[in-house]
N, C-alpha and C positions, 0 to 999 in steps of 0.2 A: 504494500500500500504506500509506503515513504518511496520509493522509485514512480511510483506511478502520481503520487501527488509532486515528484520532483520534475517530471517530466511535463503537468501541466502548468508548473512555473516557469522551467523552461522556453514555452511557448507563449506566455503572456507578455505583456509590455510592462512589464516590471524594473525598473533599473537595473544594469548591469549587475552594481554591488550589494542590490539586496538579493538576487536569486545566491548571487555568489556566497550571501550572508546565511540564507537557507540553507543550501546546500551543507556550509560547515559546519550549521546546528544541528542538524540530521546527522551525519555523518560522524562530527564528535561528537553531539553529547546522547541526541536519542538513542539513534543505534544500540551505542557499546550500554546504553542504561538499561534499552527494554526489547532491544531487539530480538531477542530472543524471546520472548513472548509472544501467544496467539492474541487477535484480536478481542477474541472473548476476554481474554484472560486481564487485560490494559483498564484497570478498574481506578476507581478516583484515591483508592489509598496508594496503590501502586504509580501512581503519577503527581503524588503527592512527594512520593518518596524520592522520586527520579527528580522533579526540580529542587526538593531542598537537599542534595547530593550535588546537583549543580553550582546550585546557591553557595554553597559550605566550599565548594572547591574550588570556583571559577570567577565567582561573583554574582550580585543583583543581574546586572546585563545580561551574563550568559543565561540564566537562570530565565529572564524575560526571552530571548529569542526562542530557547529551548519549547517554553510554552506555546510562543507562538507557534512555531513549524509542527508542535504535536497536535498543537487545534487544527489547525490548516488539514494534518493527516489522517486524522480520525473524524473531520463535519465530513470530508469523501468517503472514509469507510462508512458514516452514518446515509448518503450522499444514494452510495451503492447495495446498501441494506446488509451491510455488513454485520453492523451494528446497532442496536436501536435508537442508543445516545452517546452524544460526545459527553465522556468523564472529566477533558479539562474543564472544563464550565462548571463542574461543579464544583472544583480545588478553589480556596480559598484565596482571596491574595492575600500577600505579607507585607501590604503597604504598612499598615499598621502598627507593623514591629519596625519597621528603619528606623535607624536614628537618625533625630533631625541634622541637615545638612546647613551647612554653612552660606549666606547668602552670598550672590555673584560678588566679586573682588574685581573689579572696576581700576582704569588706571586713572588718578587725578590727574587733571590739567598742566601741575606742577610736573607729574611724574611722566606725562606724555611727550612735556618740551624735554626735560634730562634723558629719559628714553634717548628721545630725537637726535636732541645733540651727542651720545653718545656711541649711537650705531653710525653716525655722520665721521667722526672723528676715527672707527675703526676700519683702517685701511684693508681688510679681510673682508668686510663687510657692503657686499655689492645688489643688496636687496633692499635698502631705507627707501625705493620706490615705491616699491612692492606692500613693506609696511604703513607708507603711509596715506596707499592705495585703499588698506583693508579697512584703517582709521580712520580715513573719510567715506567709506562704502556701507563698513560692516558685513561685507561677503565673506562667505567662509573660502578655504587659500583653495581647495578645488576651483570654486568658480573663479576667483581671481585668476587662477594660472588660465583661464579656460576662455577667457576674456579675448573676445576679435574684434579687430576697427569696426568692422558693418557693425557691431552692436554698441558703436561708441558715438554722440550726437555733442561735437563739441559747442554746435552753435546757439542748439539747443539746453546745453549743460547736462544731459540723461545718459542713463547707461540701462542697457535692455539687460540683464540677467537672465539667460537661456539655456546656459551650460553649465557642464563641472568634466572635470578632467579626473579621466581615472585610467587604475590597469586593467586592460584583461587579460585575463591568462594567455598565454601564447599568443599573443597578439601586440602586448606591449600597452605604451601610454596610445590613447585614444582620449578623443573627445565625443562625451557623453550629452545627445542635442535635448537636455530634458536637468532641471535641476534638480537636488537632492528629493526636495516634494514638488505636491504638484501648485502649492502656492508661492514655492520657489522662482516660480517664471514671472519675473514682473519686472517694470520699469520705474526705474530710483533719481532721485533728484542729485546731481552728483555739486558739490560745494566749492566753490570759486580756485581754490587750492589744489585740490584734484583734476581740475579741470587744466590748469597748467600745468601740471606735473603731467600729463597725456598731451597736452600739447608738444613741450618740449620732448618727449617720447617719440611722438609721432614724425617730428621735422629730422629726427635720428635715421627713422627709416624711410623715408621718401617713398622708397620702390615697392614697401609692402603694401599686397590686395587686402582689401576686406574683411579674406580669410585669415589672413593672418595675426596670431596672438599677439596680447600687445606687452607681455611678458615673458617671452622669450626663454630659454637657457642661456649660459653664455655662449652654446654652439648654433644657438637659433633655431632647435629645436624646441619640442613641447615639455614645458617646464616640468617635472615631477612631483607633486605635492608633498609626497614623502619625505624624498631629500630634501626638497627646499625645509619642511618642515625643524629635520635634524640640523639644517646650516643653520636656520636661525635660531633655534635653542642652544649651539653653540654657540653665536654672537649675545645672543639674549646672557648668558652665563657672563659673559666677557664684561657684558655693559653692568654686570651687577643687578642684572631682572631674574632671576632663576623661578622666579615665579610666578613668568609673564606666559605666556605660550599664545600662537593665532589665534585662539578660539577668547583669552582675553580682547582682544581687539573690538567681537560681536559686542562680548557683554560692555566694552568702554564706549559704544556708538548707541546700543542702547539705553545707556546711562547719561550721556548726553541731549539722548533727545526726550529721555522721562523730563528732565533736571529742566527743559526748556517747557516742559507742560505740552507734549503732543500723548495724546491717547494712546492705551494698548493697543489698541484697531491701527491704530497709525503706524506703531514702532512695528510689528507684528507684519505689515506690508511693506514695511522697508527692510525687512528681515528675512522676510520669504517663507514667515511660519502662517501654518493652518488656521493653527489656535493662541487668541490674543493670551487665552490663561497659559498656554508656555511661556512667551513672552514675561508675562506678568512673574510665574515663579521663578522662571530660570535667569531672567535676564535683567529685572526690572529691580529697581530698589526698592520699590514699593509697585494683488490687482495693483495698482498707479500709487504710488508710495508719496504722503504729503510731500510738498514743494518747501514746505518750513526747515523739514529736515537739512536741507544742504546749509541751509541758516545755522542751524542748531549745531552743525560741525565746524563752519566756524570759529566758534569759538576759542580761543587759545591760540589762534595762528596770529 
């Protein structure tokens, strides 16, 4: 049943990296948990059992995909009358038991300029575009690296978000024409600052089409999210941030535009999330993305 629900994932228009994401929850965690069991036999203690073995050894996340890819395989065997009912649905969640988490860490204004000038001043360090791409954006560094002229409107100041850049197996880096979600695809007000930092970019390459990234490698090929990832936590280290990472950068754009008074609904579509209540607990201090925001990032420059 898990090969035959992998193979109608397979077939769907799902992102590259969530089938890829199924696939490794299946394979590590269901499988080797319960794979050996009959369908009859896959009862709600027994899968009870299997995600808090997940939980205890892999983490929360694993433990979340795990369920997911088990529900997904057993509403088919319910689906095919396999089964009469699907038993994850009736396992408990353990939201309840987490300990509370610590709210976003945010970089202040102060700490945005010293960042700045600090990756500026390290002669190793050949990305402070790219950073300060993300801190006027709030893309996450897939879609940054994933970024092409045609999606770029300097005259207009917008920038269309359509993509993200990923690997596929045996195939290499590819561009992915669909972003993380599907409220991911929108178009952002991009901030006076940004908008120069693409200009001068752009007058660099003259000869580049439309298609082309407008963040490069240094061989002028398609940037790796990965590595770039690792180079900048090794500069981030250097500059004395060790506990900066890209994904600070979301929650520093979010927190700039709470801090200016635009709505969850606002921050939320300048983010590319579904749901303003993500926004609101993961990012917050408390479609066409408002035009304020490029205001709102201002700030500090």
């Amino acid at each position: 049943m898990a090969t035959a629900w992998l193979a109608e994932v397979d077939d769907s228009d799902l992102a590259t990296g969530t089938k890829r994401l199924y696939r490794f929850a299946v394979q590590s965690y269901v499988l080797p948990g319960i794979g050996q069991l009959r369908l009859r036999e896959i009862t709600v203690p027994a899968v009870d059992r299997l995600l808090t073995a997940v939980r205890t050894s892999h983490g929360a996340g694993a433990a979340k995909s795990a369920r997911s890819v088990l529900s997904g395989i057993l509403a088919e065997a319910v689906r095919r009358g396999a089964i009469p009912t699907n038993p994850v649905r009736e396992v408990g969640s353990r939201r309840a038991h987490r300990r509370p988490t610590a709210g976003p860490r945010a970089l202040t204004v102060d700490e945005e300029r010293q960042l700045r000038e600090r990756l500026a001043a390290d002669d190793e360090t050949a990305k402070l575009d790219l950073v300060d791409f993300m801190l006027g954006t709030g893309v996450r560094i897939g879609e940054a690296c994933a970024v092409r002229w045609a999606a770029v409107d300097l005259d207009a100041a917008t920038l269309r978000v359509e993509a993200t850049l990923i690997r596929v197996p045996g195939r290499g880096l590819a561009i992915q024409e669909a972003p993380k979600t599907t409220a991911g695809r929108r178009t952002i007000a991009l901030p006076a600052f940004v908008v120069d930092l693409l200009r001068r970019r752009r007058a660099q390459v003259p000869e580049a089409d439309g298609a082309a990234v407008a963040f490069p490698s240094p061989t002028g090929r398609l940037r790796d999210p990965h590595n770039t990832s690792s180079n900048l936590r090794q500069a981030l280290n250097r500059a004395g941030f060790e506990w900066v990472t890209s994904h600070v950068f979301r929650k520093t754009v979010a927190t700039r535009l709470d801090e200016t008074g635009l709505s969850a609904r606002q921050i939320a579509d300048h983010l590319g999330h579904n749901r303003p209540s993500l926004t609101q607990d993961v990012y917050m201090g408390r479609g066409l993305a408002a035009p304020e925001a490029a205001t709102a990032l201002e700030r500090g420059r």
